[in-house]
Predicted model as a PDB file, atoms N, CA, C, CB and O in Angstrom, pLDDT in the B-factor column:
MODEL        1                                                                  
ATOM      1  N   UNK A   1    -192.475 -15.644 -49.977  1.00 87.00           N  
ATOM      2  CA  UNK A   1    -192.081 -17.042 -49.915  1.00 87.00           C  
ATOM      3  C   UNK A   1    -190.621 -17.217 -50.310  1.00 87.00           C  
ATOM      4  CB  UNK A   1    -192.974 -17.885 -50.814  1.00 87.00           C  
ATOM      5  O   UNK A   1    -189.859 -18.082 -49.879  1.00 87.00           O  
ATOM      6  N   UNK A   2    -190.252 -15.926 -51.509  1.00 92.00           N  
ATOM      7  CA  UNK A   2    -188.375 -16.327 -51.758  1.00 92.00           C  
ATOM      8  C   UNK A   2    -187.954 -16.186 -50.551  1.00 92.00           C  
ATOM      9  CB  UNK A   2    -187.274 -15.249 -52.805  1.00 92.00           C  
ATOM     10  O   UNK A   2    -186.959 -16.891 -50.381  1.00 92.00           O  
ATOM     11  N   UNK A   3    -188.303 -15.492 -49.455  1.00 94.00           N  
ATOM     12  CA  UNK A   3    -187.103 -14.874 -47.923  1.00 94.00           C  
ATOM     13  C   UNK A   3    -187.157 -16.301 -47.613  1.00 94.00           C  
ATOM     14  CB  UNK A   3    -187.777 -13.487 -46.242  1.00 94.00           C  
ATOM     15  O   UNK A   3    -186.312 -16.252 -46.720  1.00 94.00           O  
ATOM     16  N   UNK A   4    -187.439 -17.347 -47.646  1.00 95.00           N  
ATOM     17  CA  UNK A   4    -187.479 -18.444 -47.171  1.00 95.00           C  
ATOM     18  C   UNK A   4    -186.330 -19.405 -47.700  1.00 95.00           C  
ATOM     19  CB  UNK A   4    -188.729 -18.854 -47.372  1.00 95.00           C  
ATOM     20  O   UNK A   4    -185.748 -20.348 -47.165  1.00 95.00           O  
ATOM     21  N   UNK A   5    -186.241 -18.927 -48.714  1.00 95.00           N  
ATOM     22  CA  UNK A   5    -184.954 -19.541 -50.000  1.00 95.00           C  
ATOM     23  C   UNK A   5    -183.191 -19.158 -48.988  1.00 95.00           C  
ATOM     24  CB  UNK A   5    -185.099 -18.018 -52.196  1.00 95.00           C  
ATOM     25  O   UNK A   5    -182.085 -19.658 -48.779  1.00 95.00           O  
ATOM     26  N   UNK A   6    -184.137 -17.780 -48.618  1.00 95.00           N  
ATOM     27  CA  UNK A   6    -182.615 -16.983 -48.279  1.00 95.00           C  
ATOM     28  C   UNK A   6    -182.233 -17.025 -46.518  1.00 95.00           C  
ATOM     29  CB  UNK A   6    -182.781 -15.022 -48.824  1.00 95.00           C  
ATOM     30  O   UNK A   6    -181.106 -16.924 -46.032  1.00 95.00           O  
ATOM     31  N   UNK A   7    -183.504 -17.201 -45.795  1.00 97.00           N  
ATOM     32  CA  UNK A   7    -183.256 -17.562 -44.333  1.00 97.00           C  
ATOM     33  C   UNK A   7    -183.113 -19.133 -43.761  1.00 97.00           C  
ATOM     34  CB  UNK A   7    -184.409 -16.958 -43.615  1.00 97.00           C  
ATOM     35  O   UNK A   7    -182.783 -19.541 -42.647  1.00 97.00           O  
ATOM     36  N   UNK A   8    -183.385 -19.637 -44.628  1.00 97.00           N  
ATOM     37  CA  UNK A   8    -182.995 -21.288 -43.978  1.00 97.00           C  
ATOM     38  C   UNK A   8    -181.670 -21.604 -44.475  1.00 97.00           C  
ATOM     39  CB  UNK A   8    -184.088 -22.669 -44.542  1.00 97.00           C  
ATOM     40  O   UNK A   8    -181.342 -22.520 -43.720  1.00 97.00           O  
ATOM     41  N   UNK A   9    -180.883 -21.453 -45.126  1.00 97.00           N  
ATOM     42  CA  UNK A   9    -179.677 -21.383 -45.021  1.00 97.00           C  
ATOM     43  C   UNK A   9    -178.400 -20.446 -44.264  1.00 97.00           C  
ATOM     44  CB  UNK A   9    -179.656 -21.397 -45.976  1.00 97.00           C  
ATOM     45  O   UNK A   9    -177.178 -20.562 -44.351  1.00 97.00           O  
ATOM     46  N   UNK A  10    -179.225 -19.519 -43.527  1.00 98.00           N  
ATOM     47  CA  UNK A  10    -178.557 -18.257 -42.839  1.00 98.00           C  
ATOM     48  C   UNK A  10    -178.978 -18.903 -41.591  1.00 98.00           C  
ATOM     49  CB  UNK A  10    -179.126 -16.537 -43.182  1.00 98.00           C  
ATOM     50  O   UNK A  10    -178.128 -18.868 -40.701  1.00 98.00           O  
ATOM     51  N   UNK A  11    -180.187 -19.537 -41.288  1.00 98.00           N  
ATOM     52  CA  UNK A  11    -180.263 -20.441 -40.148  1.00 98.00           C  
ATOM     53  C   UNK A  11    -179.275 -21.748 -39.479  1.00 98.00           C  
ATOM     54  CB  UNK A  11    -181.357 -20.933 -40.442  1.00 98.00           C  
ATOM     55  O   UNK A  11    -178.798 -22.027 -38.379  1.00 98.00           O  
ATOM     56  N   UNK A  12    -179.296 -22.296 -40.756  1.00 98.00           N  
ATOM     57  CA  UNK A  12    -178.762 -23.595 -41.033  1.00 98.00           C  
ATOM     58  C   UNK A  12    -176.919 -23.325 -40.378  1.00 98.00           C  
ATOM     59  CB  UNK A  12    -179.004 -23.978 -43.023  1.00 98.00           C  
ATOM     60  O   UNK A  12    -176.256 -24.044 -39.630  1.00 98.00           O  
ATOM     61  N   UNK A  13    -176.617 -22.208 -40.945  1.00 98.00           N  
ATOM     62  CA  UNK A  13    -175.316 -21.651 -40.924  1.00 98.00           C  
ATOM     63  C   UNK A  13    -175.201 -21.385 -39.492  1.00 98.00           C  
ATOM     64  CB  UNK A  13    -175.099 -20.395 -41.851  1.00 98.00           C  
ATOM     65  O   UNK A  13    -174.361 -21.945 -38.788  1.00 98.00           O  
ATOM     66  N   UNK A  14    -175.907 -20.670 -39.134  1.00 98.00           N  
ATOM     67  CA  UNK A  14    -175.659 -19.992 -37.783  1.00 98.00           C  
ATOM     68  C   UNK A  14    -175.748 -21.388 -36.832  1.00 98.00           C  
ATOM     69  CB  UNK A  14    -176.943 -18.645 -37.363  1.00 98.00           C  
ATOM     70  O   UNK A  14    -174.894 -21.629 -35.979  1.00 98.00           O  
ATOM     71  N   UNK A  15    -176.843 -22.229 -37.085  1.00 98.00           N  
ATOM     72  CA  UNK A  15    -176.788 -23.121 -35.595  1.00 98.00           C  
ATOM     73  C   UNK A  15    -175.371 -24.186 -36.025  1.00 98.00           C  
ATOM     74  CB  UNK A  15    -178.672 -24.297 -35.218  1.00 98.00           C  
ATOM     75  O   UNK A  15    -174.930 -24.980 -35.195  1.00 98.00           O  
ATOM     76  N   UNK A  16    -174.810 -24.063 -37.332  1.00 98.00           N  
ATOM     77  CA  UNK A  16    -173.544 -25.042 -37.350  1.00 98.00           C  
ATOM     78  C   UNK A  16    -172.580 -24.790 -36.573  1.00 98.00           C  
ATOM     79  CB  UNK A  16    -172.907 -25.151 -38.515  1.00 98.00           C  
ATOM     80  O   UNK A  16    -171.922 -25.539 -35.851  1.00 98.00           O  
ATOM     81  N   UNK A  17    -172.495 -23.083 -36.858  1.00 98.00           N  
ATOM     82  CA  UNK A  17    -171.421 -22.168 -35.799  1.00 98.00           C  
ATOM     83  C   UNK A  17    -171.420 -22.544 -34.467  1.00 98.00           C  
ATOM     84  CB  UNK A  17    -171.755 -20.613 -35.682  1.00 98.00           C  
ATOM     85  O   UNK A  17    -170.508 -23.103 -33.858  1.00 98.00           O  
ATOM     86  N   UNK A  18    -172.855 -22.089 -33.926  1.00 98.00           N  
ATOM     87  CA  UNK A  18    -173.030 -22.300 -32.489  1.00 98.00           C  
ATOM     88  C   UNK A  18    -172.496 -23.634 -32.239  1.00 98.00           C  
ATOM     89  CB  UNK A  18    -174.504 -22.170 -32.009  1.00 98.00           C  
ATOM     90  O   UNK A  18    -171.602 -23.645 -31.392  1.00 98.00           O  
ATOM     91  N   UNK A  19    -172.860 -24.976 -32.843  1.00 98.00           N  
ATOM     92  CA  UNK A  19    -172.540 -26.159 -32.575  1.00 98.00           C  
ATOM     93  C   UNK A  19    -170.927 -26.185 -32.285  1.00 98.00           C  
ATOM     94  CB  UNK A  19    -173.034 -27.014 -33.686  1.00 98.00           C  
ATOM     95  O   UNK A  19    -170.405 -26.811 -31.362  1.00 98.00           O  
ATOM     96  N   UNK A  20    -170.184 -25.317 -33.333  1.00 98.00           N  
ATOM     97  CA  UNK A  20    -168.609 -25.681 -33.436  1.00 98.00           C  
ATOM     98  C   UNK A  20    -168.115 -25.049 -32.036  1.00 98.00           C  
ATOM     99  CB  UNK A  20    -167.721 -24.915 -34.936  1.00 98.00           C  
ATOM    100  O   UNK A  20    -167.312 -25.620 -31.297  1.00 98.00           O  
ATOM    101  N   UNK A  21    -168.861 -23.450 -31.694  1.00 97.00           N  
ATOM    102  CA  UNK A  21    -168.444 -22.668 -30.928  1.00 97.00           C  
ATOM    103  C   UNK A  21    -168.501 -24.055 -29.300  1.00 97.00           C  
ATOM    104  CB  UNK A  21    -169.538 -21.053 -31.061  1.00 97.00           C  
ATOM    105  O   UNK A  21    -167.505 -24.279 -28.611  1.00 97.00           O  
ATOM    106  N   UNK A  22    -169.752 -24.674 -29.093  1.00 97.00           N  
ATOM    107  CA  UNK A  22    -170.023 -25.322 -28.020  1.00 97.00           C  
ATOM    108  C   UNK A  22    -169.092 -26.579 -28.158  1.00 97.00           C  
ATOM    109  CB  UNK A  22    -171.518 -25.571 -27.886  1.00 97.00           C  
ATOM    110  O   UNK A  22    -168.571 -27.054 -27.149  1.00 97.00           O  
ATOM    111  N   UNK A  23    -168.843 -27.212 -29.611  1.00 97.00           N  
ATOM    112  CA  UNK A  23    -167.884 -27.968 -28.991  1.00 97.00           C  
ATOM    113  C   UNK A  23    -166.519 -27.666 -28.609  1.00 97.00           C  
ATOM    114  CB  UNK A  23    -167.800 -28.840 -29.615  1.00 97.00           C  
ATOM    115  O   UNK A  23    -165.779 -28.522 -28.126  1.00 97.00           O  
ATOM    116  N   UNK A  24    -166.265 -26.792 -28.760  1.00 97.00           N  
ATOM    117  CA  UNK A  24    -164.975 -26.116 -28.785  1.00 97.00           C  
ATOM    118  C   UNK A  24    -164.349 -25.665 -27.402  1.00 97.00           C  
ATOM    119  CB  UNK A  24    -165.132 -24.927 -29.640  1.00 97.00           C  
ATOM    120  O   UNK A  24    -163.270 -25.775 -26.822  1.00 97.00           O  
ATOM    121  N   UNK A  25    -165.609 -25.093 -27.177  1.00 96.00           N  
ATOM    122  CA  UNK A  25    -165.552 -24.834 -25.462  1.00 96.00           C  
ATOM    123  C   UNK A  25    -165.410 -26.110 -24.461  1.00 96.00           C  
ATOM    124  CB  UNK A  25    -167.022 -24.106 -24.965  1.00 96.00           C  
ATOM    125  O   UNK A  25    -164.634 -26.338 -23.532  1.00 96.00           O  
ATOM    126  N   UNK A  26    -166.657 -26.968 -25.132  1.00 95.00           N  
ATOM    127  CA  UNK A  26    -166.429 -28.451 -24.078  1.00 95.00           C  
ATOM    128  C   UNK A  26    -164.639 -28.743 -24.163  1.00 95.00           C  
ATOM    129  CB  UNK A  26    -167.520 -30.245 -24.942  1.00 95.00           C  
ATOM    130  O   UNK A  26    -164.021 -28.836 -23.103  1.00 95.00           O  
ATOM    131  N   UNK A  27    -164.107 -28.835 -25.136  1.00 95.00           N  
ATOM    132  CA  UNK A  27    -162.833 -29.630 -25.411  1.00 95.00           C  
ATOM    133  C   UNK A  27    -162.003 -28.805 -24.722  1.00 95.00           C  
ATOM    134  CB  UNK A  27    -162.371 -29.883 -26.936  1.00 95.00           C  
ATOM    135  O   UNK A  27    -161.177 -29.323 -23.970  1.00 95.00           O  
ATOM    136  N   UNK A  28    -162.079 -27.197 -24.865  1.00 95.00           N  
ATOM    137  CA  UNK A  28    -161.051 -26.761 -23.872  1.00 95.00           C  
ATOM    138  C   UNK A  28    -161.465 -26.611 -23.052  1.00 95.00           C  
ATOM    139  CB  UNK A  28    -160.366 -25.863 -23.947  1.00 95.00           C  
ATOM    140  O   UNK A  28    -161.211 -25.449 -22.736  1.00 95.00           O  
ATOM    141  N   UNK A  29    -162.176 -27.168 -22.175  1.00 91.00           N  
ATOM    142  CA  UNK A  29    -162.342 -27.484 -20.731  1.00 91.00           C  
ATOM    143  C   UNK A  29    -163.219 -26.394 -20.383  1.00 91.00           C  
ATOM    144  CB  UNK A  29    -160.981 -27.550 -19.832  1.00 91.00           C  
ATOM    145  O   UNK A  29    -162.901 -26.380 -19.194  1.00 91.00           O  
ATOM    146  N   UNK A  30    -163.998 -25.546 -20.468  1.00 88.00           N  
ATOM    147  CA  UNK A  30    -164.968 -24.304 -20.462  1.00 88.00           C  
ATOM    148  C   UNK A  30    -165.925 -25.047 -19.251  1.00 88.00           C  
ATOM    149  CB  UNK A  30    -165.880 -23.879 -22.225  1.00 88.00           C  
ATOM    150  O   UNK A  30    -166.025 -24.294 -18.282  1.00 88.00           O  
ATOM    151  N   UNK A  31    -166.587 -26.226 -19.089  1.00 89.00           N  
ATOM    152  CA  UNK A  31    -167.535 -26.091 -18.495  1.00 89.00           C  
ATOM    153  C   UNK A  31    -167.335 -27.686 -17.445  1.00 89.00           C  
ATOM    154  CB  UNK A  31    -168.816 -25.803 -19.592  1.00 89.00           C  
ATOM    155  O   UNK A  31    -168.124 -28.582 -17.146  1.00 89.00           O  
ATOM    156  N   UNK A  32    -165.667 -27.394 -17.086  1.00 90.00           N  
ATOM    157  CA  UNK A  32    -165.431 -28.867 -16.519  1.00 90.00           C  
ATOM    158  C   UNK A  32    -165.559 -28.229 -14.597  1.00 90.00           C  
ATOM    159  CB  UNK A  32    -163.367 -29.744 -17.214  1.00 90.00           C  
ATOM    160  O   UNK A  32    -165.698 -29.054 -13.695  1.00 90.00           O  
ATOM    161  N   UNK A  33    -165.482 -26.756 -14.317  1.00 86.00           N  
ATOM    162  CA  UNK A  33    -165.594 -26.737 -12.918  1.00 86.00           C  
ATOM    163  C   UNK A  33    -166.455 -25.557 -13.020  1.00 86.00           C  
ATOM    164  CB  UNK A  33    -164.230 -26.656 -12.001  1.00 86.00           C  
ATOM    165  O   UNK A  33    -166.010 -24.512 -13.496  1.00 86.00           O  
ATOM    166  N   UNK A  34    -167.914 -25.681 -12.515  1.00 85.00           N  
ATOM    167  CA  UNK A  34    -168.896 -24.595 -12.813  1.00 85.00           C  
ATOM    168  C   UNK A  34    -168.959 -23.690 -11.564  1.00 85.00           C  
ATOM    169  CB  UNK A  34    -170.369 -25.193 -13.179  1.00 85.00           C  
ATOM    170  O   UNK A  34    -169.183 -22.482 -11.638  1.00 85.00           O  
ATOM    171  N   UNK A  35    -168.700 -24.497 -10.166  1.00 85.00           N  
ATOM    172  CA  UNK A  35    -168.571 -23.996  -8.919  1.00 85.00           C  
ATOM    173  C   UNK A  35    -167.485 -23.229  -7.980  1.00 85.00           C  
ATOM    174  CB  UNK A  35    -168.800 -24.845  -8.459  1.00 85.00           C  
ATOM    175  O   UNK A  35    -167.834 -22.408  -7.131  1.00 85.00           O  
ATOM    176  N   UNK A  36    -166.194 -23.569  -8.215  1.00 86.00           N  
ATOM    177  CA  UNK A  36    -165.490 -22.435  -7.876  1.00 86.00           C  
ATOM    178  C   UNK A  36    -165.561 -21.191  -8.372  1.00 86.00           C  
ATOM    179  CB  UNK A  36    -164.478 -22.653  -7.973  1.00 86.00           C  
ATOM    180  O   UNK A  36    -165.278 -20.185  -7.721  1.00 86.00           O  
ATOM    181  N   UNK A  37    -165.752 -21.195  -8.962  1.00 81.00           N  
ATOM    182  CA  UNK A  37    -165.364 -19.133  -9.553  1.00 81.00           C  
ATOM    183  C   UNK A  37    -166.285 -18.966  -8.859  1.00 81.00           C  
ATOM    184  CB  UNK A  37    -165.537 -18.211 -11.408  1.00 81.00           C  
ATOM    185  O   UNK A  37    -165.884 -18.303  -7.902  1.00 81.00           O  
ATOM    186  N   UNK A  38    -167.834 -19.284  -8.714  1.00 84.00           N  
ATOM    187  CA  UNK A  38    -168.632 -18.702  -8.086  1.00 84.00           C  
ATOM    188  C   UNK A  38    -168.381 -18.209  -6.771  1.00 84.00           C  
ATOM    189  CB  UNK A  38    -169.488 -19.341  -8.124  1.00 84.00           C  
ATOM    190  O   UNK A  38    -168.837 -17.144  -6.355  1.00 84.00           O  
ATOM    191  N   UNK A  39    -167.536 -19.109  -6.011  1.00 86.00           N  
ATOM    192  CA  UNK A  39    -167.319 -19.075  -4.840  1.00 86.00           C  
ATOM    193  C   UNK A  39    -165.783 -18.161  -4.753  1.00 86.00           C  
ATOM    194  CB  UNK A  39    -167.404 -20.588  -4.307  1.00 86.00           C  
ATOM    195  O   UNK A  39    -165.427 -17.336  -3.911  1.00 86.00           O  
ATOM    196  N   UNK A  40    -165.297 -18.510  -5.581  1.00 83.00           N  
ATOM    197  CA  UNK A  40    -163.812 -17.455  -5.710  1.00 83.00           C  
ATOM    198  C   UNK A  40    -164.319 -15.995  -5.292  1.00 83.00           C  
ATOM    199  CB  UNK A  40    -163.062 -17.321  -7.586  1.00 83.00           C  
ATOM    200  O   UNK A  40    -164.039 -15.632  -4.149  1.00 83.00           O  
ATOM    201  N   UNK A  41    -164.866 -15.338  -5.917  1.00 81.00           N  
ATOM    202  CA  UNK A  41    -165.057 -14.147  -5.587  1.00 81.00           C  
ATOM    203  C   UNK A  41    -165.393 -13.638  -4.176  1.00 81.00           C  
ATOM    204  CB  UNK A  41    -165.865 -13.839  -6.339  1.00 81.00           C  
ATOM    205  O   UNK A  41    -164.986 -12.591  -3.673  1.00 81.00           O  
ATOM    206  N   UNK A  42    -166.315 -14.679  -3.546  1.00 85.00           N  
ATOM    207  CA  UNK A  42    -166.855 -14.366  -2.309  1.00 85.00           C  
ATOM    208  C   UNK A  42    -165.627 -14.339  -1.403  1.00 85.00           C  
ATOM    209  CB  UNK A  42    -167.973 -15.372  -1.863  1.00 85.00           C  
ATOM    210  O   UNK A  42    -165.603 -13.406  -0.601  1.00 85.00           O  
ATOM    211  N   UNK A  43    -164.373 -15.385  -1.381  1.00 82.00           N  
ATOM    212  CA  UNK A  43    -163.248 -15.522  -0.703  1.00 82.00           C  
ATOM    213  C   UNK A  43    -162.724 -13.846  -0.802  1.00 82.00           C  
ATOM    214  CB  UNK A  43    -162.239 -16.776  -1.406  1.00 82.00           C  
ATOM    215  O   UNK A  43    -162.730 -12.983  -1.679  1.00 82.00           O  
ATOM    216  N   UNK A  44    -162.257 -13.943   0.691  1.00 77.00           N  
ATOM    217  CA  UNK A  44    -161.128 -12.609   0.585  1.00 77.00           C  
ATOM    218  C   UNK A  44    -159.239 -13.075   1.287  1.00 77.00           C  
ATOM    219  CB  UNK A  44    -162.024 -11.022   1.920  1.00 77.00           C  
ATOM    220  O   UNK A  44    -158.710 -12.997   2.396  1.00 77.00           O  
ATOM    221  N   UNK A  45    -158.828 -13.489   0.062  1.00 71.00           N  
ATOM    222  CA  UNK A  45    -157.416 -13.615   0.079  1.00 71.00           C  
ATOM    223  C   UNK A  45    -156.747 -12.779   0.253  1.00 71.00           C  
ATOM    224  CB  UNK A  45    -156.955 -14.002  -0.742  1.00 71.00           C  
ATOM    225  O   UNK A  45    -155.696 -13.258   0.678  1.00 71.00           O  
ATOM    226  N   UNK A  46    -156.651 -11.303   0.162  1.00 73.00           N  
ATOM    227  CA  UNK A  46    -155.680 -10.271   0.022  1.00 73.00           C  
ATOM    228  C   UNK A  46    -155.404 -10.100   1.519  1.00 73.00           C  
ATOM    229  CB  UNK A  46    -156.191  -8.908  -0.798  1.00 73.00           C  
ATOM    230  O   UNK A  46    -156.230 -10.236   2.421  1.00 73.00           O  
ATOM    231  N   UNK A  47    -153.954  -9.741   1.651  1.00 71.00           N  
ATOM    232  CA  UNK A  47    -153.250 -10.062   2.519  1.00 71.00           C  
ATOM    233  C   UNK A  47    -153.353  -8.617   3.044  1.00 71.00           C  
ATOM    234  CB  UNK A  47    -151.966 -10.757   2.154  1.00 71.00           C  
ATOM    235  O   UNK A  47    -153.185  -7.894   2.062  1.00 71.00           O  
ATOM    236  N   UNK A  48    -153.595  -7.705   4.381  1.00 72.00           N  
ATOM    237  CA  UNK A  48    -153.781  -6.535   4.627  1.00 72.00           C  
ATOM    238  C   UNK A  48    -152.139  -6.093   4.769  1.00 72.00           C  
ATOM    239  CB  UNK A  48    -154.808  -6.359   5.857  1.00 72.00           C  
ATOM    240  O   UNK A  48    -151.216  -6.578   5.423  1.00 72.00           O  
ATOM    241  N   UNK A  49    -152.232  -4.893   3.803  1.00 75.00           N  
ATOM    242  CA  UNK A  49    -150.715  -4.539   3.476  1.00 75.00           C  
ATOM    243  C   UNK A  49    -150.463  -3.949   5.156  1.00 75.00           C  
ATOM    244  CB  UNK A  49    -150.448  -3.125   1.911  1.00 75.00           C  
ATOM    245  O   UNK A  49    -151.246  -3.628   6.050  1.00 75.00           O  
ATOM    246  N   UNK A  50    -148.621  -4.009   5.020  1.00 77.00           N  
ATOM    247  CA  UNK A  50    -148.251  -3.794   6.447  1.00 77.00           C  
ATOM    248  C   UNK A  50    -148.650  -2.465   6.489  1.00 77.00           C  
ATOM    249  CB  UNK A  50    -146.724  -4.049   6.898  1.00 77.00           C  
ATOM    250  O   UNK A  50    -149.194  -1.807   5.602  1.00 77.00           O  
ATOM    251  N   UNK A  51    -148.209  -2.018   8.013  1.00 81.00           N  
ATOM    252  CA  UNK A  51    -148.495  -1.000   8.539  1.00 81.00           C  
ATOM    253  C   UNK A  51    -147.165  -0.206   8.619  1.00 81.00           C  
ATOM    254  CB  UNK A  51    -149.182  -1.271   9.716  1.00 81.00           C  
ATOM    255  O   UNK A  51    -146.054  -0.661   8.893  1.00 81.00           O  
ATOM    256  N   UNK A  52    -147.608   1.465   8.234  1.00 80.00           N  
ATOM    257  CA  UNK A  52    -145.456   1.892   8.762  1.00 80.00           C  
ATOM    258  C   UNK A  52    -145.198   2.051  10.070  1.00 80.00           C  
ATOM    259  CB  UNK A  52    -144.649   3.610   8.219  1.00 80.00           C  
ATOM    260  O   UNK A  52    -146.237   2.298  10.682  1.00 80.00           O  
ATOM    261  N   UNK A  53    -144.068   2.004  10.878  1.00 81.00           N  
ATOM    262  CA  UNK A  53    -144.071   2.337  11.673  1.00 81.00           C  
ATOM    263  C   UNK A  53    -144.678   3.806  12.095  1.00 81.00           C  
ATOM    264  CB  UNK A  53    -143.146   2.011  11.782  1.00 81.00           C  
ATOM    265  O   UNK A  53    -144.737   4.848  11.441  1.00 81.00           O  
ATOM    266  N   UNK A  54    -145.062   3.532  13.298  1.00 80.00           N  
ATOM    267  CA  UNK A  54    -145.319   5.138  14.180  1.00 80.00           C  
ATOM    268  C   UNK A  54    -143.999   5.937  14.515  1.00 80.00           C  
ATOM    269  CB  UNK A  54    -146.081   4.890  15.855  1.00 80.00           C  
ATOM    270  O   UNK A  54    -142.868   5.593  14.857  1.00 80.00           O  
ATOM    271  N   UNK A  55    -144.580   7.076  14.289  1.00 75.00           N  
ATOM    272  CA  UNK A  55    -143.619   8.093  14.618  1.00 75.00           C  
ATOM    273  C   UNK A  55    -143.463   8.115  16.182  1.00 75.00           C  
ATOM    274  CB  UNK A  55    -144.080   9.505  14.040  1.00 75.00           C  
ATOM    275  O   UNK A  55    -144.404   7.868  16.936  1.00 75.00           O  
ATOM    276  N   UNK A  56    -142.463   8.365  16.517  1.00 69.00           N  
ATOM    277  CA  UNK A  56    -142.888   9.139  18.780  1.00 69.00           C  
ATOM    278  C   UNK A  56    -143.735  10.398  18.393  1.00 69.00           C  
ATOM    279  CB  UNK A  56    -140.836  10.112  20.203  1.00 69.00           C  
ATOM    280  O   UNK A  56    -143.820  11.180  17.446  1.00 69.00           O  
ATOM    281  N   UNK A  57    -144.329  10.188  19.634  1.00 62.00           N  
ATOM    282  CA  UNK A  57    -145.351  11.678  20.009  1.00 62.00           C  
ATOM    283  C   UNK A  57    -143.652  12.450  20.324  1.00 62.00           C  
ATOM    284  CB  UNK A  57    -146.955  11.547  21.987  1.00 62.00           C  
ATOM    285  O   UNK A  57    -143.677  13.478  19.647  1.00 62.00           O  
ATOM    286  N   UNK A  58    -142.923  12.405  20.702  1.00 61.00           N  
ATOM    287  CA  UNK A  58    -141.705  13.906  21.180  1.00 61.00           C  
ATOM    288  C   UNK A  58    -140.948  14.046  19.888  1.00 61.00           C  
ATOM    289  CB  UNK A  58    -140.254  13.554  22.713  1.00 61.00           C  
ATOM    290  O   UNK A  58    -139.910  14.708  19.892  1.00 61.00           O  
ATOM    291  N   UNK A  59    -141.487  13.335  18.500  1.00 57.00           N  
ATOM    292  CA  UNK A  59    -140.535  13.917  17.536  1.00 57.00           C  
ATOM    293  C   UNK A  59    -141.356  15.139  16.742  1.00 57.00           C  
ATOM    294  CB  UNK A  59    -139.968  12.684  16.460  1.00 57.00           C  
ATOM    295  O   UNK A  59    -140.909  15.945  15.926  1.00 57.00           O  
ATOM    296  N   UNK A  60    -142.504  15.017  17.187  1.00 55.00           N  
ATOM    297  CA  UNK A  60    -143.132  16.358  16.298  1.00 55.00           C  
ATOM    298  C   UNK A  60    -142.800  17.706  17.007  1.00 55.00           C  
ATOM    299  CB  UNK A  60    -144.919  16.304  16.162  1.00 55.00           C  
ATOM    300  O   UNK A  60    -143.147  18.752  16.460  1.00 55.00           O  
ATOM    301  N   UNK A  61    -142.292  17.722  17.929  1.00 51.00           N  
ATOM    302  CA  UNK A  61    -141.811  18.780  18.990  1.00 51.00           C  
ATOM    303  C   UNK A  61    -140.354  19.810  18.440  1.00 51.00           C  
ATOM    304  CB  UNK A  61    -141.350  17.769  20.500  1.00 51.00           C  
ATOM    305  O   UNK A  61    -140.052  20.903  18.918  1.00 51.00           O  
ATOM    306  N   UNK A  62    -139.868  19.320  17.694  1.00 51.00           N  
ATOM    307  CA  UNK A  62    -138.544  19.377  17.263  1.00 51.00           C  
ATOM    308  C   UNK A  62    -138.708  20.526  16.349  1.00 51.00           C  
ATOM    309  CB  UNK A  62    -137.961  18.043  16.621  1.00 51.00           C  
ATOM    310  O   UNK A  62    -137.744  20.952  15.714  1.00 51.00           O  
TER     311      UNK A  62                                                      
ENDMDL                                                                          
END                                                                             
């Protein structure tokens, strides 16, 4: 019955944290756009790097 003395305040503690951690996040903006990133990834932006020029077929002859 003492662990009870000693875990409701280790409780008490922890969900205050969580509370500070969640408001903390709301305020810096954490959960103001839930749908792009999701979709970010699926996008393919990268630009296909150039190509070098070709050599002539009569310069390997040389």
């Amino acid at each position: 019955m003492n662990i009870l003395l000693f875990l409701i305040p280790i409780s008490l503690v922890m969900i205050g944290a969580a509370a500070l951690l969640f408001a903390w996040a709301v305020k810096h903006g954490q959960f103001d756009d839930l749908d792009t990133p999701a979709i970010d990834i699926l996008r393919d932006d990268d630009v296909p790097a150039p190509q070098p020029p070709r050599e002539k077929a009569g310069d390997d002859a040389d």
